[in-house]
Each structure stands twice: as structure tokens, then as C-alpha cells.
N, C-alpha and C positions, 0 to 999 in steps of 0.2 A: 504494500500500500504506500508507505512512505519511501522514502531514497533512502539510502545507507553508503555513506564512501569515507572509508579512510585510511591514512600514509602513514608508514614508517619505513623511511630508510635515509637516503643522503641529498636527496634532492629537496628544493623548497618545497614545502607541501601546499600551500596555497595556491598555485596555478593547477595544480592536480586534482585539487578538491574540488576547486570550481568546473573543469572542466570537466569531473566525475558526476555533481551535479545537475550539469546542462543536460548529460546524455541520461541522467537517471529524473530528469523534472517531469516526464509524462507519468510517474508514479506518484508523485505528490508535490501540489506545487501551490499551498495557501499561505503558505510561510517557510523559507530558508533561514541554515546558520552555519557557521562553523566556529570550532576554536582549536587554537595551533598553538603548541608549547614551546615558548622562547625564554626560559631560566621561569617565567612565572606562563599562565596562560591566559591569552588574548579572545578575546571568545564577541562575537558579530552577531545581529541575527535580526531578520525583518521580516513586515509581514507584503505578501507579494510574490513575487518569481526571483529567481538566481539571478536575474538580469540588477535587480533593487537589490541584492546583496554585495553584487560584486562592484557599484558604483559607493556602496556603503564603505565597502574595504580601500578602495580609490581614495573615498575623502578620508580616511582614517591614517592613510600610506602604505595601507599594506600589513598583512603580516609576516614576522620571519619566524623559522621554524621548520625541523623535516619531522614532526612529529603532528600530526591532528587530524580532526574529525570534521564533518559536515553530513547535512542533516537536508530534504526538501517535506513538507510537513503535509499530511490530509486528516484533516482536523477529525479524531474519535470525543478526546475527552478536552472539553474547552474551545472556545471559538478562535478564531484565528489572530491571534494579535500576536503581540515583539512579545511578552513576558511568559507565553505560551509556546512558545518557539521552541526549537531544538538550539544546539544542546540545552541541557541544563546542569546545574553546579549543584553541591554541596551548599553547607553554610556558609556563606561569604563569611562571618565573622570566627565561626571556632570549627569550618570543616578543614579539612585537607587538600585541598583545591582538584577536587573529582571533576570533570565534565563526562557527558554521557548522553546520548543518540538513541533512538531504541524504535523501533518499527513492534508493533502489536498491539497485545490490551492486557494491561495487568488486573487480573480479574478481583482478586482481594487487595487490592488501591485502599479503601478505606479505611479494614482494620490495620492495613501496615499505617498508615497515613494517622490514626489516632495513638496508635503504640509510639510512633515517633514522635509527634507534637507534648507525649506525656513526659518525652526523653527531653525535649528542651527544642527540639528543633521547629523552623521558621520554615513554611512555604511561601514561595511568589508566585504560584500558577495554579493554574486547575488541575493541572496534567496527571494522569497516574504516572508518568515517568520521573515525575520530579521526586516520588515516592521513592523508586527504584534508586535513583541517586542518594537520597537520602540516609538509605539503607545499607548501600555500600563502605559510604561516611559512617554509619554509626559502627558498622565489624570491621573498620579498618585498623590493623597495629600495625604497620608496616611491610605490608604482603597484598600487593594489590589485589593478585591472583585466585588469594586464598579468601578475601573480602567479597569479590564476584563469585565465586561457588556456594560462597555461604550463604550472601542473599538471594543467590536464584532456587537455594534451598527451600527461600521462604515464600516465594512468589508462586500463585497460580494463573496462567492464562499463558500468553504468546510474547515472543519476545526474542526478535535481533536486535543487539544491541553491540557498541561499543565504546571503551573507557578510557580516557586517558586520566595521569595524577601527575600535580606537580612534583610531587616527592619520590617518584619514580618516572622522572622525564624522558628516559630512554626504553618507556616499554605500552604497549597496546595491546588494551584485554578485549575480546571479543567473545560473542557467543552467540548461540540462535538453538529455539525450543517453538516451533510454529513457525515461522515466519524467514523466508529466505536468506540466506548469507552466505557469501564463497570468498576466498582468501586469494586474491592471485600472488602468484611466485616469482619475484625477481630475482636478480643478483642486487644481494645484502639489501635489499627491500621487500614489502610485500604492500600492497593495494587491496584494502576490502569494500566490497563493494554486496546490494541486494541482488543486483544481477548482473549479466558477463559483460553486457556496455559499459560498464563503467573501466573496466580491467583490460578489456583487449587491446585498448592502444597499448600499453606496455607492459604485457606481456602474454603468452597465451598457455601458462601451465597455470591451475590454480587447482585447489581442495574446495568440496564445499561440506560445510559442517551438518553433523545430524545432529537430531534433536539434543538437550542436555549436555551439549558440547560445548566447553571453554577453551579457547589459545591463545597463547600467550607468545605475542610476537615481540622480538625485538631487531635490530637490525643485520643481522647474520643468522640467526636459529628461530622456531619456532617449536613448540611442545603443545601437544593437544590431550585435555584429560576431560570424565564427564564432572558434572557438579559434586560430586561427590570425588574428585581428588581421581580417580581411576586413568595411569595412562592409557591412551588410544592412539593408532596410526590411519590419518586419515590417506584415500586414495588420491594422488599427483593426478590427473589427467590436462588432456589438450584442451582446450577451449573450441569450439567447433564452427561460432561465430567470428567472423573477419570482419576488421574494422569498414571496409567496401560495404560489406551489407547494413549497415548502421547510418552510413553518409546520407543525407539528405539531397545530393546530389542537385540538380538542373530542375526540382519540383519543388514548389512552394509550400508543400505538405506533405508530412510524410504520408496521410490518409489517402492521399491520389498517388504516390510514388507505388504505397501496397496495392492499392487497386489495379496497378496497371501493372503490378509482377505478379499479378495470381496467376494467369496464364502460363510464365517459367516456373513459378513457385510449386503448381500441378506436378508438370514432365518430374519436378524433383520428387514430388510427394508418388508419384507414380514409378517411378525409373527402380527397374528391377524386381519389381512386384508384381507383375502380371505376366501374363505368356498366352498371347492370341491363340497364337497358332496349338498349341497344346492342351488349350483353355482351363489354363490354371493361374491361380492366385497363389505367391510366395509371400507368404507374411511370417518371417522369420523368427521375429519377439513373440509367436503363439503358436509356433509349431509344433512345440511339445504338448501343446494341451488342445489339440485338434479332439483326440476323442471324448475328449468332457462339451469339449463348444456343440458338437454333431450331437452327444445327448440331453444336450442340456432342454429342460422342461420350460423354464421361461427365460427373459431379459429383460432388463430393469437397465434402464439409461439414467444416470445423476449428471445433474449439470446446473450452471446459473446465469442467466442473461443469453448472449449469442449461443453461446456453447450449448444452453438447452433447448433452442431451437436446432444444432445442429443435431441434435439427439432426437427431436421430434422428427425430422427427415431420415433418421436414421431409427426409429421406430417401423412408421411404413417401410423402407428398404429390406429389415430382417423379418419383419411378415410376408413382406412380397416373395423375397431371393430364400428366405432358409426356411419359412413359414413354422416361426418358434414365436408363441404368445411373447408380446415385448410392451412396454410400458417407461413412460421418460416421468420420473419423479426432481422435482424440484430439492436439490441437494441440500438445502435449507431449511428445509423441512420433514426430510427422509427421517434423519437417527429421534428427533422428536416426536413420532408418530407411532411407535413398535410397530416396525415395518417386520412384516411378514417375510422371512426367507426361508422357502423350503431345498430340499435335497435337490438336486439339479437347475439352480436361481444362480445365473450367471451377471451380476453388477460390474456395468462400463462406467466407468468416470470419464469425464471429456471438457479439455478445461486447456486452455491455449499455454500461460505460465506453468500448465500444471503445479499450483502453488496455492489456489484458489483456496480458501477457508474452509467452508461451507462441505465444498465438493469433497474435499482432504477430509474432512470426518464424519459424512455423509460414508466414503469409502470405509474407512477404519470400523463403521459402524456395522455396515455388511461382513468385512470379513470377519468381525468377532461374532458373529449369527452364522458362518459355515461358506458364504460365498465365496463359488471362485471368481477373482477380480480382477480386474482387466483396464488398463489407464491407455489414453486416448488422446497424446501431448505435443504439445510443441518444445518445450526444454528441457535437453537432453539431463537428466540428472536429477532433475524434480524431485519433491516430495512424494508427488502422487506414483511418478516413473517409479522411486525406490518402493512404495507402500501396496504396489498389486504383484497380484501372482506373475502377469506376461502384459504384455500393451506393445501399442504401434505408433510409434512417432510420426507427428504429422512432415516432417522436414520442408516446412514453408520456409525457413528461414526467417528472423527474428521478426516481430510486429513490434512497431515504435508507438504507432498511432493507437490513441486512447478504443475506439471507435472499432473494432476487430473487423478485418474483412478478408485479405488471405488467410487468413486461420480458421474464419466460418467453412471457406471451401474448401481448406483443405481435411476438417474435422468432417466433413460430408464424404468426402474422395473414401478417407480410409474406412467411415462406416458401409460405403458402399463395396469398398474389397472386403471388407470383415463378413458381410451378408452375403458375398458373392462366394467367399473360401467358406463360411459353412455350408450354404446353399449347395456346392457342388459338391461335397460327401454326404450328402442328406438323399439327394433326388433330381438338381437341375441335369439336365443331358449336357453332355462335350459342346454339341454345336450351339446351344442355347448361351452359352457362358462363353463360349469362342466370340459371339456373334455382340456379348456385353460388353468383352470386354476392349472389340476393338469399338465400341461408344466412349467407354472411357479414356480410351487412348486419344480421340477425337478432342476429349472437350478442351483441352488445352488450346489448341489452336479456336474454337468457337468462341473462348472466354476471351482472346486477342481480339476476336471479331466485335464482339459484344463493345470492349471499352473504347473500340473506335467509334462510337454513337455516341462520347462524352460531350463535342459542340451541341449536337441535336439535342440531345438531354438539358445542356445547359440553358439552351433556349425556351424549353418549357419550364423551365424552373425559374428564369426570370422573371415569367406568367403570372407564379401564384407560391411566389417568395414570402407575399406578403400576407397570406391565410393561415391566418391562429390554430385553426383547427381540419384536421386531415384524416381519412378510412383508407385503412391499406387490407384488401379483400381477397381470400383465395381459397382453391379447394384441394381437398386430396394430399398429394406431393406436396403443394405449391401451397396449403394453407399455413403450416413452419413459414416461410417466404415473406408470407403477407406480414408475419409477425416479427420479422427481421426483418422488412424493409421500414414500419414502423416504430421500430426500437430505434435505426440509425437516425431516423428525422429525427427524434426524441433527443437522442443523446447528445448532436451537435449542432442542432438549430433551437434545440428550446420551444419547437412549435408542439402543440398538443395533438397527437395522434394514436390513433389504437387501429393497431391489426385483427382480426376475426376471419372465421371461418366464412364464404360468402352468405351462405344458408343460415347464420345464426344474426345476422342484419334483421330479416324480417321479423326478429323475437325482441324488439328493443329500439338498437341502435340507431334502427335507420329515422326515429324522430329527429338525433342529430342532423340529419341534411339538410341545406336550405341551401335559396340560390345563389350558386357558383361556386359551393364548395367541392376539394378537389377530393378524388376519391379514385384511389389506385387500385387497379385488379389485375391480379396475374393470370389471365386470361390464354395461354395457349392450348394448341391443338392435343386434347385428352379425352376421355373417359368422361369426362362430365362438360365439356365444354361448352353443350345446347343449355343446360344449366348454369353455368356463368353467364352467358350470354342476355339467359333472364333476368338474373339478377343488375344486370350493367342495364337493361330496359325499366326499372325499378328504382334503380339511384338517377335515370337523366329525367323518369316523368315526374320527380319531387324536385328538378332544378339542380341534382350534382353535376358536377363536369368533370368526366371520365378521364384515366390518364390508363392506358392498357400497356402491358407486355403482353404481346403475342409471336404466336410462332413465323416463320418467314413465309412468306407468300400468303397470306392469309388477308386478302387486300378486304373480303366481306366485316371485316372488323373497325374498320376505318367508321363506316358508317354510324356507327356506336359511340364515338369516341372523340373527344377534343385531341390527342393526341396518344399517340401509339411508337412503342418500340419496341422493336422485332428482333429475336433471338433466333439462331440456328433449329431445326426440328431434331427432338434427340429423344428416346422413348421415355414413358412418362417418370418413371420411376429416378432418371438420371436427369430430369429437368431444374430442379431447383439449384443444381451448382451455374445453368445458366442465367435463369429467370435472374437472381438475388444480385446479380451484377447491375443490370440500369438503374435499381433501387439505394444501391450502392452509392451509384454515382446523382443519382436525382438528392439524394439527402445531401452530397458533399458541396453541391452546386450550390442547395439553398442557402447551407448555411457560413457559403463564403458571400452569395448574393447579400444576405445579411450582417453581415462584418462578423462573423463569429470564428474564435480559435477554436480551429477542427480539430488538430490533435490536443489540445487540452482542455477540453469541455469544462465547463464549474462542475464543482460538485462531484467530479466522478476523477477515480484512479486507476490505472490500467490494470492489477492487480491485487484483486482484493484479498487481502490476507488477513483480515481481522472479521470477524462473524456481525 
């Protein structure tokens, strides 16, 4: 949810921080700070973007120092102001000069928060974090190390954090219990950061820590133990993101830069996974548990926002392709509910960070009930990747923009290989699955075609920029669609929109209409089409005005319609990786038509890692 970046070794740390910052501010960006240890520590911090930080540090002069921490903030506990800001300190008057970062939610804040204030100690914020520092300060005797294992003894909830102390200037405590954190490996340095953008300019070997894990860096060694003192050796590996794929490159957002690499993002998410001509699906991370998926008795998709819409398309997909009762539960709601898992209940989590909250113990909740589990990711190494039995990495390559949209398609791609690899030891025939799978090998280039309609699109969205209120409508495949093409208008233009099934207008909604509101229908050549068709005859005789996707040549639709864009024909089941593309780009238009920051919407963080 929040950014987490910080330095130890022989370089200034102040240019590192910030520029750690910039590439981690689509995680949390309502308030920044940092503080760098120079014989005492200098500690900054405003409410606003890294941009207002780092003119803050300008007029200051700067800090010097190759030790310290920085913080971008999405406000849980307390609203967004300077005194609430990251880091936070000890007692300025009788602490030990502690600063401290922390991504999560410290769930018993209070009773630590009143056992402290009985000890003598002063808070300046709302924060549960300022607790956490508190607490550090009060079991500190000279063992920074052993001060952080003892108070995270004491804490319940989630929490990446990191520490610096005056009185040990030459050492950086770290840890993480919930909430992302990875350590990258330099020579006589090390860089911590919530995720690998912030690390890969300089360097690409890092560890990332599990849960109840402390390290202790300093500028030649590190040593990794659990909170309870226990040594541990974490794994080295590569880093698999290239600083290339992170650039912002010749686009003025990274929201259209991913939109317009979903088409390569595909070939990747595809490449090596299929075989036409043999018509087989190779899904390597689940090949051992091929005979549990083939008998498995239902599916249960967990997911939150995009993700579980991609799960809803990926519901119909493994009814259709492997025909095994399947069901998409809101991850948020799953382990609260005593959810039902019986002997053969196979639970996919599907979540782009794979780092997700909700989702993360939504899973944990199944497999302590007997599920075999199965994660559905985009980074390599996740929480969720380490916490199921097998999973299939989406390989989109990183998403920066708040807004998910190569990740929706690529979380589609591999439930439709997942449905296709069970489906074809179940019962589909050789040429039925042959005949699938070179559709999927198709949509890559069709999804190139699609995001060339971006001027066209943008010209209808100059239309009706300015309407408050908007219906995005679909059926079947295509009704997930409708509800992800209304989430993106939501997320980045701030206009009021709700996606629905078409057929469930007539129970309610359709009072909403009135004249000249715009009302979007994914409208292609299906199984129900003559029924779309009615329901688009139903929103223009109360004054809406139509905005279609339809399939190509389908010129009888024009008739219907203020305006129409036209996808490639691909069978029904495999439509929505096209359809979700113009809706994609109709939300990105609007809400640049409107002056709005597309990859940093208010109010929302690219990953949510607090419940």
C-alpha cells in the first residue's frame, strides 16, 4: 500500500531515496518523508507527492548521509497531514533518536498506545506507527536489533517496516510480517525497497523477506533471524524486472504505455504454453497436480476489484472448457463467512502484486479447510506465489499504473489455459483444443488491432466527458466486461458508473436513464446477441445514447447506436480479452479529457496490502 525505500552503504543516500520514491509513488502518494543519518538524524516530511518533498529538501540544502529511510504514505490511520507522515521518531526529548517507516496496520495500536502513554511517553500523531516506534524506544538498551524482535513480539497485525538509530548510525533494521519487502544486494550496500522498482537501477540480486523476519544490515554483511532471535538464510535470486520495462518512455502515462503493451505482454504470457498443432496446454507450475485439477468436484475463484472480475470470466471459461461447478467469491469476505470446503474444492487466488490482503488470507483460509490452492500472479516471489500449492504466473511484465489493464488480460489468458489444460484431460477432443488454441494465439495481434481505435475512441469521449453518470451493460462472457469497463471510468475519472448484467436493467436501474445519458454495451456477435440488441432498443426509447462494442462487420448495429467500436470476431468464450480493451481506452481518454492523474487516482493504491 505505502512505498518503503531504504540505503545503506557509501553512497549519498538522499538522491536514492528520492528517486526510490518517485518509482514506488503509484503505491502511496498522500504524504512523503525521509530521514538520513548525519552524526544526528535529519528527518523531512510533507503532505503531497515526492515532487513537494524533494523541493522541501532543496530549500533545506539537502541532506548528507549514506544511511536512511523514506516513506510515500496512503493514509489507514489519521488523515493526511506533515505530523502524520512517515517516518516517525521516538521521544524527541528522552528517546534514543529511533526513526521508523512501516507499511501495514498495527492491529492492537491502542493497548500498546495506552501501556506506553502510562510509561511516560508523548505522541504527535494519530498513527498506529508512531506506536511501533514508541515501543522500540521503550526495549531499547543498546541492541537495536534485539529492541525490533522484541517489539514485533508485541504487535498484532501487518507490518514492513524499517529503522534507523542515532546510537547505532552505521546499521539498518528491517523486517516485514504481511506486507511486502525485499532487500537488494550491492557491493558493500544494500537498497530496501516494497517492490523491485525501486532496486533494479542498482542492482539486480536481492532476498525478499518472509513473514517474522528481521535483518540486520550494515554496510559489508547482513544477518537475517525470525523475531524471536532464530538464525535464517534467506534465498539470493535475480531480479527478473529490467529497469526498460519500468521507463515511462515517449507516453505520457504509464496507463496508455500498459494499454498499448498488452498485445506483447500476451505473446509473453503465452510463449511456450501452448502447442496448436499437438493441442496441448504446458503449464509447468501445475503439472504435478494435473490429477487433483481433472478430479476436482468444484472451483472457487478469490479475488478483489479487477482481479475479480478477471475471475468472473474465468468462472464461465472453466464451466464452459473443463465443465467443473466454479464460483468467484469476493476475497474479503471469503474466511469471514465459514466458507464451505469440501474434498475435491480447488481455490485460485488471482491478484496482479500477488501481495493483495484480502486475497492473501482469503487463501490461507482455504488451505487450513483442506484446499488444494492455486495462485494466479504477476510477481515472481509473492506472498501468494510462496502460500499455494502450484500457480501460473501471469508474465505481463510489471504494471506501474494504479488503474490494472495488462494484468486484467493477462489474468484472463492464463484462466483460459488453466480451463483449457483441465478441459482437455476431462473430455474436450485434440481438434477442438487445436482449433482454441490457435484463437489464442490470435489475440495478441487482434488486441494490437483493437488499441489502434485509440483516436476514434478519443473522439467519443470528448462527447460525453462531461456526464456525471454512466451504465456499462453486458451478457454472458462479456457481462465481467461490463463491470470492468465501469470500475476503470470509476477509478480514474471520478464519474459515477455501474456495470450490470444487461437483463438485470429492466429490475431497477434502468429508472437511472434520462436524456442523453451515455450507456455502454458490449454488444458482439454471441449466443445472446438478439437479446442485447433488445435491451440497446430499451435504453434509446427512454433517451440513452448508446456507445457499442461490436464484433467487425457487423454494420446492422450502427443503426442502434450513437457510436460503435469494433473488435476482431473470436469465439464467444475468448471475447472478453478483446471487448475490455476500447473500454480501457474510453475510461483513459475521459479522464485525461478531464485533467485527471491517470496513474494516481485519489484515494486508491496500486496494492492493497492492509485489509
Amino acid at each position: 500500500m505505502c512505498g518503503i525505500v531504504a540505503y545503506i552503504g557509501h553512497k549519498p543516500a538522499e538522491p536514492i531515496l528520492l528517486e526510490g520514491l518517485k518509482r514506488l509513488e503509484y503505491r502511496g502518494y498522500d504524504s512523503a518523508g525521509m530521514a538520513v543519518i548525519n552524526q544526528r538524524i535529519q528527518m523531512a516530511r510533507t503532505v503531497g507527492r515526492v515532487r513537494v518533498l524533494q523541493e522541501l529538501l532543496q530549500e533545506r540544502g539537502g541532506f548528507a548521509g549514506t544511511v536512511g529511510i523514506a516513506h510515500t504514505r496512503w493514509a489507514t490511520h489519521g488523515e493526511p497531514s506533515e505530523r502524520n507522515a512517515h517516518p516517525h521518531r521516538d521521544d524527541l526529548q528522552n528517546g534514543h533518536g529511533i526513526a521508523l517507516i512501516h507499511n501495514g496496520i498495527i492491529e492492537n495500536y491502542v493497548v500498546l498506545r495506552t501501556y506506553l502513554q502510562e510509561r511516560g511517553h508523548t505522541f504527535t500523531s494519530d498513527t498506529d506507527t508512531e506506536v511501533l516506534t514508541h515501543l522500540i524506544g521503550e526495549l531499547y538498551d543498546g541492541n537495536l536489533e534485539a529492541a525490533v524482535q522484541g517489539a514485533l513480539r508485541e504487535v498484532t497485525g501487518a507490518y514492513a517496516i524499517a529503522v534507523i538509530c542515532e546510537k547505532e548510525p552505521d546499521v539498518l533494521l528491517v523486517a516485514r510480517k504481511g506486507s511486502p519487502l525485499m532487500v537488494g544486494v550491492g557491493r558493500d550496500e544494500y537498497i530496501v525497497a516494497s517492490d523491485s522498482s525501486a532496486i533494479v537501477a542498482h542492482t539486480t540480486q536481492a532476498f525478499t523477506l518472509e513473514d517474522y523476519t528481521v535483518a540486520k544490515l550494515t554496510r559489508d554483511s547482513f544477518r537475517t533471524t525470525t523475531i524471536d532471535n532464530v538464525p535464517i538464510t534467506p534465498q539470493v535470486r535475480e531480479l527478473e524486472v529490467d529497469l526498460g520495462q519500468i521507463d515511462l518512455g515517449s507516453y505520457e502515462h504509464y496507463m496508455l504505455k500498459e494499454i498499448n503493451e498488452q498485445a506483447q505482454a500476451l505473446r509473453l504470457c503465452l510463449k511456450g504454453r501452448i502447442d496448436p498443432r499437438e493441442g496441448q496446454v504446458v503449464l509447468g507450475g501445475i503439472a504435478q497436480y494435473a490429477r487433483e485439477l481433472v478430479k476436482a468436484r468444484r472451483v472457487i475463484f478469490v479475488g478483489q476489484g479487477t482481479a475479480r472480475h478477471a475471475a468472473m470470466v474465468g468462472e464461465y471459461l472453466m464451466e464452459d472448457l473443463a465443465k467443473i461447478p466454479t464460483e468467484v467469491e469476493f476475497a474479503s469476505e471469503f474466511r469471514y463467512r465459514n466458507p464451505i470446503i469440501e474434498e475435491g474444492t480447488v481455490v485460485i487466488a488471482i491478484s496482479q502484486s500477488g501481495e493483495t490482503a484480502d486475497t492473501l488470507a482469503a487463501l490461507k483460509e482455504a488451505k487450513q479447510r483442506g484446499a488444494l490452492t492455486l495462485g494466479i500472479v504477476n510477481v515472481v516471489g509473492s506472498s501468494i506465489a510462496r502460500e499455494t500449492d502450484a500457480g501460473v504466473y501471469l508474465r505481463v511484465g510489471p504494471e506501474i499504473g494504479v488503474a490494472s489493464t495488462k494484468a486484467f488480460l493477462g489474468q484472463v489468458m492464463v484462466a483460459a489455459m488453466l480451463a483449457t489444460f483441465i478441459g482437455r484431460r476431462r473430455f474436450l477432443a485434440a481438434d477442438y483444443v487445436s482449433s482454441l488454441l490457435r484463437e489464442l494465439q490470435s489475440i495478441p495481434d487482434s488486441v494490437e488491432r483493437v488499441t489502434q481505435l485509440s483516436g476514434e475512441i478519443r473522439q467519443v469521449a470528448a462527447r460525453y466527458a462531461h456526464r456525471e453518470n454512466w451504465l456499462f451493460l453486458g451478457r454472458g462472457h462479456n457481462y465481467p466486461v461490463a463491470l470492468e469497463g465501469a470500475l476503470k471510468l470509476k477509478e480514474i475519472s471520478y464519474i459515477h458508473a455501474e456495470g450490470m448484467a444487461a437483463a438485470e436493467m429492466k429490475h431497477g436501474p434502468i429508472a437511472l436513464i434520462d436524456d442523453g445519458m451515455p450507456v455502454v454495451f458490449v454488444a458482439t456477435r454471441n449466443s445472446q446477441y438478439e437479446k442485447i440488441l433488445s435491451n440497446i432498443e430499451e435504453v434509446r426509447s427512454r433517451g440513452g445514447h448508446v456507445i457499442a462494442v461490436a464484433t467487425e462487420g457487423d454494420e446492422e448495429i450502427h443503426r442502434h447506436c450513437e457510436a460503435v467500436f469494433h473488435v476482431p470476431d473470436i469465439s464467444e468464450p475468448l471475447q472478453p480479452m478483446l471487448t475490455v480493451v476500447p473500454l480501457q481506452l474510453l475510461a483513459y481518454h475521459i479522464a485525461v479529457i478531464r485533467g485527471k492523474d491517470v496513474d494516481k487516482p485519489r484515494n486508491l493504491a496500486k496494492s492493497v496490502t492492509v485489509e
